[in-house]
N, C-alpha and C positions, 0 to 999 in steps of 0.2 A: 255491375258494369265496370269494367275496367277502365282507369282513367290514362289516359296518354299525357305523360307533359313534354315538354319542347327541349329537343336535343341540348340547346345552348344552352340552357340551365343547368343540365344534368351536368354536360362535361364542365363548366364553371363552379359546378359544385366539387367534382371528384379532383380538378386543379387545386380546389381549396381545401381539400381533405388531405392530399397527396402533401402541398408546400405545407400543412401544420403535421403531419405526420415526420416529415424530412426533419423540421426544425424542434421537433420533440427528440426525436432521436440525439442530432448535434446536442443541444439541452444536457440531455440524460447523459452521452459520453462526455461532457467537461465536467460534469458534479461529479461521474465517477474518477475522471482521474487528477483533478484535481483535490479531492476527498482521499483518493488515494496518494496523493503526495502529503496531505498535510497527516496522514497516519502514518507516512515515515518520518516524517518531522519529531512528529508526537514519540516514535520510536524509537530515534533518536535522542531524546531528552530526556526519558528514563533510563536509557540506557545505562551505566553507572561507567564513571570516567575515571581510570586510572593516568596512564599512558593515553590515552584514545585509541588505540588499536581496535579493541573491539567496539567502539561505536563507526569507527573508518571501516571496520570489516563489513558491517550492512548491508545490505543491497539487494535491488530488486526486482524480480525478474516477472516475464508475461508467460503463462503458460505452462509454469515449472522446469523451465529450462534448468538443467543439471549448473547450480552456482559450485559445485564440488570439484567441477572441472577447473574451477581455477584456480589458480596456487591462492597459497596462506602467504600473504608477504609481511615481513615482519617489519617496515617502513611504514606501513599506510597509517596515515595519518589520518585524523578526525575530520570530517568529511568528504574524504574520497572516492568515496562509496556515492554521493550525494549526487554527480551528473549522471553517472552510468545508470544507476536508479532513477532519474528524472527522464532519463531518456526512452528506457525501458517503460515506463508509465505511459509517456507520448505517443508510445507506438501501440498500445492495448488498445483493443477493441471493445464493445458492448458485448457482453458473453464470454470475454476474456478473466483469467483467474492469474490474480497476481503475488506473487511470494515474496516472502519477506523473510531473508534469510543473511545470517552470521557468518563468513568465511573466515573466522576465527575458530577455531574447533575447541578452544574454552569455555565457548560464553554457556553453556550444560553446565559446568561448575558454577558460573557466577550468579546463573540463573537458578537454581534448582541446589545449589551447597551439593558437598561431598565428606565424609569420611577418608581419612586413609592413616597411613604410619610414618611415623621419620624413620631415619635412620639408625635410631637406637629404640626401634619397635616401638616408640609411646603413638598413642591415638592423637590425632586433630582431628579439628570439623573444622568448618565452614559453613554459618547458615546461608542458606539459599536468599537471593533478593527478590525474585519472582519479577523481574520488572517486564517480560514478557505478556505476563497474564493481566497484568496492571495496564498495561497499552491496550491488550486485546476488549479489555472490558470496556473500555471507552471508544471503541467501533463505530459504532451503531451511529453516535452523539457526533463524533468526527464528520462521519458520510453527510449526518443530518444538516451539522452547520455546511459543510461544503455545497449541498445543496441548494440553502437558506440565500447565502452567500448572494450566489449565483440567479436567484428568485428574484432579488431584491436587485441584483444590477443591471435585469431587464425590464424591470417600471422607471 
C-alpha cells in the first residue's frame, strides 16, 4: 500500500534541500577562488626575483583567454599582474578553468635553464629553477587549506 504524506512537508522539505544545495554551491565557489588566489600568491613567491618583471608579468585568466594578446611591457613592476588576476579569479565560475600564465616570454629560460653560445662561440648554460613545478606540486594542499579556511569560518 502506498503511503500518501502531506503536500506541506514535502514542499518544506524540497525548500530545505534547494536553500542547502544553493548555499553548498556559494560554499564550494569561494574555496575555489579564493584557493585560487592564494595559488597565485604561492606563485608568485617562488617565482625567482631579479628586476620583478617576471613575477609582475603573471597573470590570470578564466577560461584560457589568449594572455599572448597582450603586450610584454618592459615597465611592469612586481605585482601588477596581481589586480587584473584577482579580478579575473572573481569573475570564475564553478566549472570554470583558470590559467596561470607569464607574459614575459623568458620565464622558459628561467624555469626550465637553457644552453646557447656567446659571441666568440664558447658554450653557457643556465640551470633551470623549476619554480613552476614546485608551485604546481603544492596544489592540491593550497585548494585543501583554502577550503579548511572557509570550513572553520562558518562554525
Amino acid at each position: 500500500m502506498a503511503r500518501r504524506g502531506n503536500n506541506a512537508t514535502t514542499r518544506g522539505f524540497l525548500k530545505s534541500v534547494n536553500q542547502w544545495t544553493k548555499e553548498t554551491e556559494e560554499r564550494s565557489l569561494d574555496a575555489f577562488q579564493e584557493g585560487s588566489k592564494d595559488f597565485y600568491d604561492l606563485l608568485v613567491s617562488v617565482t625567482p626575483r631579479d628586476t620583478g618583471h617576471l613575477r609582475g608579468s603573471l597573470v590570470a585568466t578564466v577560461n584560457g583567454s589568449d594572455v599572448a594578446a597582450f603586450p610584454t611591457n618592459i615597465d611592469i613592476a612586481e605585482g601588477s599582474g596581481r589586480a587584473e588576476s584577482y579580478l579575473n579569479i572573481d569573475r570564475a565560475k564553478l566549472g570554470d578553468r583558470i590559467t596561470y600564465s607569464y607574459r614575459a616570454i623568458y620565464w622558459k629560460r628561467v624555469n626550465y635553464g637553457f644552453v646557447g653560445r656567446d659571441r666568440l662561440g664558447r658554450y653557457f648554460s643556465q640551470a633551470g629553477q623549476f619554480f613552476v613545478e614546485k608551485a604546481g606540486s603544492q596544489y592540491r594542499s593550497v585548494m585543501r587549506a583554502a577550503a579548511t579556511a572557509l570550513r572553520m569560518k562558518m562554525k
